[in-house]
C-alpha positions in Angstrom: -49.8 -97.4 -93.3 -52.2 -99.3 -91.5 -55.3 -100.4 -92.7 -57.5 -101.1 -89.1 -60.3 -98.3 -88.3 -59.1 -98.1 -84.9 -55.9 -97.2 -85.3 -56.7 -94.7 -87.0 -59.0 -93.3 -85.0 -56.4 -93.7 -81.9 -54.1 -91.9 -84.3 -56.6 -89.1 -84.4 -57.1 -88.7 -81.0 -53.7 -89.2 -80.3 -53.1 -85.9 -82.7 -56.0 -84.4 -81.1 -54.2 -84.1 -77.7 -51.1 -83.2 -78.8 -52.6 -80.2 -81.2 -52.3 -78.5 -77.6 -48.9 -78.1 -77.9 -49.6 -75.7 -80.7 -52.8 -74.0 -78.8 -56.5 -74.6 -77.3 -57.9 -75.5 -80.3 -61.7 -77.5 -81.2 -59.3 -80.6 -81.4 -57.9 -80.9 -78.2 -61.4 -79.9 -76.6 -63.2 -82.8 -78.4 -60.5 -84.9 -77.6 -60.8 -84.1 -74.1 -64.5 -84.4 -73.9 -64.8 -87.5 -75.1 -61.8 -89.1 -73.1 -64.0 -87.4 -69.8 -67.1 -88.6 -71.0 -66.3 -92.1 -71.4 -64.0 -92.3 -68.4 -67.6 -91.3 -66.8 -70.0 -94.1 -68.9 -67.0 -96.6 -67.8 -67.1 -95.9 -64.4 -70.8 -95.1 -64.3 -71.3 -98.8 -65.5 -68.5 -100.5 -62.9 -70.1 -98.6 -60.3 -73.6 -100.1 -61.1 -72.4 -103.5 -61.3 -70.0 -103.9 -58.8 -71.2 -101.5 -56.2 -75.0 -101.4 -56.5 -75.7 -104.9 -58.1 -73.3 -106.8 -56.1 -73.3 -104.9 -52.7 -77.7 -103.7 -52.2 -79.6 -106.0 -54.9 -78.2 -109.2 -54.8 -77.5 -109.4 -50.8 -81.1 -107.4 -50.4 -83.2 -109.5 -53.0 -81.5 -112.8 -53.0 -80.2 -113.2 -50.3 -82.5 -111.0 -47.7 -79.9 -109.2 -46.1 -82.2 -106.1 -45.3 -79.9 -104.7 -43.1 -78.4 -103.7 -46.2 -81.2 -100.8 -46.3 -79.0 -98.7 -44.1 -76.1 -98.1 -45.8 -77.7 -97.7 -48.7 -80.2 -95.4 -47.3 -76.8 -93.6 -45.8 -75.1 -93.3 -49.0 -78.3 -91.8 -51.0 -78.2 -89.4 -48.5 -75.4 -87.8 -50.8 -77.4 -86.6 -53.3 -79.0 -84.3 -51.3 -76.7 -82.5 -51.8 -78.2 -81.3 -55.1 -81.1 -79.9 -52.7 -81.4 -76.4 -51.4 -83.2 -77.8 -48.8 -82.4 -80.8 -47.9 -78.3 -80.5 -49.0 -77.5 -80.6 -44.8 -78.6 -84.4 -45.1 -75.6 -84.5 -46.9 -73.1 -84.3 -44.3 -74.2 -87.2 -42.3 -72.9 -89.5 -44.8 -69.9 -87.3 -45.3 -69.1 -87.3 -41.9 -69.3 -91.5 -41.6 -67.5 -91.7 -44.6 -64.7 -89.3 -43.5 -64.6 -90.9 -40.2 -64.7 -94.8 -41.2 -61.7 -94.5 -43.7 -59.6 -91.9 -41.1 -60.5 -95.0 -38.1 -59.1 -97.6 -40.9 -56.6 -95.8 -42.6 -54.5 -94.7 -39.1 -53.1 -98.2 -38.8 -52.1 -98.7 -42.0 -50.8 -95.3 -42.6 -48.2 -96.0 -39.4 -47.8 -99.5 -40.3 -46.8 -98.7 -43.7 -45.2 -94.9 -43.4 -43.6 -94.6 -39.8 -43.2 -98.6 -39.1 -42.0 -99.6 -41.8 -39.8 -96.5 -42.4 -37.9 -96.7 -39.2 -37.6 -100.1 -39.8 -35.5 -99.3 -42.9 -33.9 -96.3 -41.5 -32.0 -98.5 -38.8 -29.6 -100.0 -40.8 -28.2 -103.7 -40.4 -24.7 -103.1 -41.9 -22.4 -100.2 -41.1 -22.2 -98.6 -44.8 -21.1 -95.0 -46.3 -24.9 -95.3 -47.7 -26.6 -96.6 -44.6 -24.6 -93.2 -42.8 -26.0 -91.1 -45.5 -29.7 -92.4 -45.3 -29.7 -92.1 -41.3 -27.9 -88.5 -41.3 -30.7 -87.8 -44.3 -33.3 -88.9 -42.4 -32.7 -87.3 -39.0 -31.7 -84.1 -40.6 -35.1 -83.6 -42.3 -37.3 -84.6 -39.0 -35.1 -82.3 -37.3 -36.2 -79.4 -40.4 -39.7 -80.2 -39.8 -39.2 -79.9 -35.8 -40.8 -76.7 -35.2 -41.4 -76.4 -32.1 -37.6 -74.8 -30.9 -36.4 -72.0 -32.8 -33.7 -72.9 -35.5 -30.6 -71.6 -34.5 -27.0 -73.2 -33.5 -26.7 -76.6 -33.6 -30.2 -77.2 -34.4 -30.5 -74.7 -37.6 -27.2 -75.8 -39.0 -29.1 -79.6 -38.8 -31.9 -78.5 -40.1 -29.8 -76.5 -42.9 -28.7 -79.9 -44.3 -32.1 -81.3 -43.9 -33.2 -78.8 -46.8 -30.5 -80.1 -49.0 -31.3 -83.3 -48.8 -35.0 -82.3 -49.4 -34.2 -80.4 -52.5 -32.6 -83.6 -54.1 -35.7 -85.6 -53.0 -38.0 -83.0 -54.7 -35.3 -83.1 -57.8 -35.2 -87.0 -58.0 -39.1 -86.8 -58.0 -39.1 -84.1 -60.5 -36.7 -85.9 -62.7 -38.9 -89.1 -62.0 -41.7 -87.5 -63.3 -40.3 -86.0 -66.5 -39.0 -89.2 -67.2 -42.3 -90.8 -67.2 -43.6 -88.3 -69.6 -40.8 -88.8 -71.8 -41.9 -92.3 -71.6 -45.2 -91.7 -72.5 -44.3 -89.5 -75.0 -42.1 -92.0 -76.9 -44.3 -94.7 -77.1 -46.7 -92.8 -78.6 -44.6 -91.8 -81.2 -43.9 -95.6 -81.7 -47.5 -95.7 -82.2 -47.8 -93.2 -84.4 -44.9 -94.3 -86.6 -45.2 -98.0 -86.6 -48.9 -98.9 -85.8 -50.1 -96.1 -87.7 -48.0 -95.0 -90.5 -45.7 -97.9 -90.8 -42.1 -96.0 -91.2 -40.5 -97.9 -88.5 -40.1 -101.7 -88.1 
């Protein structure tokens, strides 16, 4: 059994969490809390020095960049959101926000999803699993294609497009449940080796 404080207090919390499984109880809640509260103080304090230190006070104090002033003026804007008054302010800053990242993220998002899919889709040797992707891929656009109704030829295409969406969702699925598994097991590793020492 291991001797280090921490461990033990991982152990605890680690026991904490999975006192769920049994039901709500005052364990999993303080576990809980204190896993939100110092996700918050962690970010709270990354956020200070890497966004306010590093982006308004240096460039504003040493190196005079006062143009910084409006941006930062625009992004306190959001708290007036705690204002029963003033809380329309807020949407000013929303709506640059919202509109900057949807003007930068539109070229990536086509470079990276549509570009670069169709790019893969068009396959460079004439396989059995190239056939499959292509007939996969055309089948489910053609599912999505909602503006003719589905019948004949294009509702039987659109029929296989579902089955190849159902083993998409499954091999997600199964993806998932295999990373908890994952998770699951090396906490137990933890639990039995760190902790309590009955493994090797």
């Amino acid at each position: 059994m291991s001797t280090n404080m921490w461990v033990w207090v991982a152990a605890f919390l680690t026991l904490c969490i999975y006192s769920f499984l049994y039901r709500d109880n005052p364990f999993y809640k303080f576990a809980e809390h204190l896993l939100v509260g110092v996700s918050l103080g962690y970010y709270v304090a990354i956020y200070w020095h890497d966004a306010f230190m590093r982006r308004v006070y240096n460039p504003l104090v040493g190196q005079h960049h006062y143009w910084v002033v409006i941006p930062t003026f625009l992004g306190l804007l959001i708290f007036a959101r705690f204002s029963k008054r003033w809380g329309w302010l807020s949407r000013w800053p929303i709506a640059f926000y919202v509109g900057a990242l949807a003007g930068m993220a539109v070229p990536s998002e086509f470079q990276t999803y549509i570009f670069k899919h169709l790019q893969a889709t068009i396959p460079t040797v004439v396989t059995f699993s190239a056939f499959v992707l292509v007939v996969g891929v055309v089948t489910t656009l053609v599912y999505f294609f909602f503006s003719a109704e589905q019948k004949g030829v294009l509702g039987r295409t659109a029929a296989v497009g579902i089955y190849f969406i159902m083993m998409a969702f499954g091999a997600g699925f199964g993806y998932t449940v295999m990373a908890r598994v994952s998770l699951l097991i090396g906490r137990l590793q933890f639990l039995l080796h760190d902790w309590l020492g009955i493994i090797r």
